[in-house]
N, C-alpha and C positions, 0 to 999 in steps of 0.2 A: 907435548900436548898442544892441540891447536888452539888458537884464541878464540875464543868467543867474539864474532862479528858485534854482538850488542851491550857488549862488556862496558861499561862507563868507563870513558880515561879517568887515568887518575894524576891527582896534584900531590905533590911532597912537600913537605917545608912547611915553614911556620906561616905560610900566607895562607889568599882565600878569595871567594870569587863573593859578588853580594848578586843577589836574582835583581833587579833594576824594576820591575814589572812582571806582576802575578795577579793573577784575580782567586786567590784564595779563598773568597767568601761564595764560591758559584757553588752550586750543585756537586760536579763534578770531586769535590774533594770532601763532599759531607761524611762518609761513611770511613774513611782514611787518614784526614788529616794529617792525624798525631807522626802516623806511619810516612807521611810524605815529607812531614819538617824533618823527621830522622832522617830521612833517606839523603835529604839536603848536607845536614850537618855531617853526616858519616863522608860524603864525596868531595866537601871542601866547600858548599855553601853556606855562609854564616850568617847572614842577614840575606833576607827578604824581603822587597817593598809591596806590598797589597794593596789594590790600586780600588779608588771607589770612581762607577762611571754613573752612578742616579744617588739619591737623598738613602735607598735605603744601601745601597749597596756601600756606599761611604760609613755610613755608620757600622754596618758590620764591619768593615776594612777597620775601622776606630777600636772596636771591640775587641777583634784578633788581635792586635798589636798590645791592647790590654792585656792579652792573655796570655801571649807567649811572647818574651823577650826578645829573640831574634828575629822578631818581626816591626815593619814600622809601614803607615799606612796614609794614603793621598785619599783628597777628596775631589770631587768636582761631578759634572756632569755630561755625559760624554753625547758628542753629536746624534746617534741613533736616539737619544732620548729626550731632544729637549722639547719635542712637543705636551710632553707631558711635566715641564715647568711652571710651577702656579705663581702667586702673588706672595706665599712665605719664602720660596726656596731658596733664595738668594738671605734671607737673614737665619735661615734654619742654617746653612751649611757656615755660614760666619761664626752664630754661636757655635756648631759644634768645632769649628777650627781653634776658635777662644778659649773652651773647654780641653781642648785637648792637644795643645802644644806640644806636651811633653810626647806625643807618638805619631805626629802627621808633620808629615816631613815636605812636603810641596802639593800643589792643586793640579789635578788633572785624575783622568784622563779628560782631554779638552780639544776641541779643535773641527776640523770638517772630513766629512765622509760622502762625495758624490759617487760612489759605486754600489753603495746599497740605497742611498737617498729615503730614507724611514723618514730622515725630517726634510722637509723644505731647505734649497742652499742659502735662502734670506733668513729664513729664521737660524737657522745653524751660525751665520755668520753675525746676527745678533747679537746670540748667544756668546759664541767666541768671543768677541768684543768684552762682551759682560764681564766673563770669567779670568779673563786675562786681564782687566785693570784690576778686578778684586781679589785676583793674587798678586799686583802689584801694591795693592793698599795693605793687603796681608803680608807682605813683604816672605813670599813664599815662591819659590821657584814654579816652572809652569812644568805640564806634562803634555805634550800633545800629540794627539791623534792626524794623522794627515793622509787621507788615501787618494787614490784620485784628482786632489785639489789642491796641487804642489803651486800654481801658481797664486791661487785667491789666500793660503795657507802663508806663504809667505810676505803677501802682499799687507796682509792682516798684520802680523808679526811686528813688519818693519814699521808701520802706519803707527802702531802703538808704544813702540819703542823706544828707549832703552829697556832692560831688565834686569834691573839690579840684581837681583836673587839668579837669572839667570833663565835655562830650562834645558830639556831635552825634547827631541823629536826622537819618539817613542817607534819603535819597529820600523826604523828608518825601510821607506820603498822609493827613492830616489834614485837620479845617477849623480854623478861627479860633481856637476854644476850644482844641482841643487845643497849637496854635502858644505861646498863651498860658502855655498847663501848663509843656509845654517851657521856655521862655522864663526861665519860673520858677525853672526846675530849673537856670536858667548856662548852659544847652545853648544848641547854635547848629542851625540849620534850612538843612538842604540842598538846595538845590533842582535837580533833574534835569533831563532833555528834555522831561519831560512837561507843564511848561509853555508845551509851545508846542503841544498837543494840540487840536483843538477841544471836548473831551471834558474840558479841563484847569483850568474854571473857577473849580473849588473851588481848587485850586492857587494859580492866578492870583489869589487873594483874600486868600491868605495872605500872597502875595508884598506886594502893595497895604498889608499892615495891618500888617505886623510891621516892625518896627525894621531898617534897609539893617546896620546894626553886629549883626543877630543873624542873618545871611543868609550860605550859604557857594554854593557851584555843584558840581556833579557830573555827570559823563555816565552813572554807572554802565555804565560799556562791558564785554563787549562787548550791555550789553540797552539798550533802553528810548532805541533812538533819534529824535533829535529828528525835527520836518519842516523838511526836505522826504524824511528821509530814513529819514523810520518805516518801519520795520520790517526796515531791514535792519543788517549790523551798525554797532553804535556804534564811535566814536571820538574820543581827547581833542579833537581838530581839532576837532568838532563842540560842542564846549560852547561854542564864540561864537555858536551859533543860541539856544538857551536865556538866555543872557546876553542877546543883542541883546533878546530878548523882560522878558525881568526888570530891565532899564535902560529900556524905554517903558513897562513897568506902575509904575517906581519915579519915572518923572520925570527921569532922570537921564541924563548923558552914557556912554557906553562905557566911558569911561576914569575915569570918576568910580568908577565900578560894576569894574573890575578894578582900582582898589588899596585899596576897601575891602574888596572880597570876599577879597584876596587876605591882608590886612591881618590879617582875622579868622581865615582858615585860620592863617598865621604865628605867630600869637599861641597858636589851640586847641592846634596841634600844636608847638608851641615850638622852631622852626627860621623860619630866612631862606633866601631865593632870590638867587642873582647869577645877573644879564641877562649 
């Protein structure tokens, strides 16, 4: 019987992959949900992080993790949005981090985007500022957004530096050198669907050269879906295609590759998963 081109790999064993970065509370997943965390759980997904990029989308991210257990959720305010930061936001999103310890797990999505530029790069870069000491006072790992702006991005970083709690650079789109910077910085490197892109080679080089212990996985759902299934909407289920690809560029078995990747999330975001 021939395989199915879009068949999900599969993992065996008692391990497990965690989604690193999902945006759960979009549109995209209102009418299915329930049916998409199945799908997760059933291919070796167990955890979930649900990422808030404005004041309301944080609070739903807060809400989801309320509601369903294998879910845990980040706050922050993501560069397309900060124009629309007022004079509460910064105490609004504190209380609700205070309020709800037990399910938010680090601050972001956070950081600069000069490729769509929605915000201004000074006011972006304000912001960054902002959010990144007050998840240092929150003693909360960072999550950040970097597109375009790998040098102001890490110049930012380092200026602010150390980080205790840590962070990731979220859908890493760097090359080698920058991996390196990162690296530097305690940060861990996320890697998306995009490395199974054929267009994904820089990707793929990073994954090749960097440390399996500074590697995390991501679907960024609902974008940036893998093949065979680019371009249409993502989901957790689909981060065993990406995986299956970053366990033959690492050498490495499936299951070798989901309890270290998962090991590392565990650790940045400082929670465990029960199977």
């Amino acid at each position: 019987m021939k395989k199915d081109k879009a068949a999900i790999p599969v993992l065996t064993g008692d391990v497990f992959f965690i989604d690193s970065h999902c945006h759960l509370d979009m549109d995209s997943y209102e009418e299915d949900l329930e049916a998409v965390l199945e799908r997760a759980r059933h291919h070796g997904v167990q955890s979930i992080i649900t990422i808030g990029i404005d004041e309301k989308s944080s609070r739903r991210a807060v809400e989801l993790a309320k509601t369903y257990p294998m879910l845990r959720a980040t706050v922050g305010i993501h560069p397309h949005d900060v124009n629309d930061i007022h004079s509460s936001t910064w105490q609004n999103l504190e209380r609700l981090i205070e309020d709800n310890r037990e399910y938010i797990v680090a601050y972001g999505e956070i950081g600069l985007d000069y490729a769509r530029n929605y915000s201004e790069p000074e006011t972006q870069k304000k912001a960054f500022r902002k959010q990144l000491q007050l998840a240092k006072d929150l003693q909360l790992p960072v999550i950040i957004h970097d597109r375009d702006a790998h040098e102001d991005t890490i110049a930012i970083l380092q200026e602010l530096g150390p980080f205790p709690k840590r962070g990731v650079m979220h859908c890493f789109s760097g090359d080698i050198k920058l991996a390196e910077k990162v690296i530097d910085l305690g940060f861990l490197i996320s890697i998306p669907g995009v490395v199974t892109f054929k267009n994904g080679q820089t990707l793929q080089e990073v994954v090749k050269a960097s440390p399996l212990e500074s590697l995390i996985l991501e679907t960024d759902g609902p974008f940036l879906a893998p093949v065979p299934w680019r371009g249409k909407r993502n989901e957790p289920a689909y981060l065993l295609y990406a995986a299956e690809k970053v366990a033959e560029l690492k050498d490495v078995s499936m299951e070798e590759l989901a309890r270290q990747t998962s090991k590392n999330a565990g650790q940045l975001f400082n929670y465990s998963v029960s199977t």
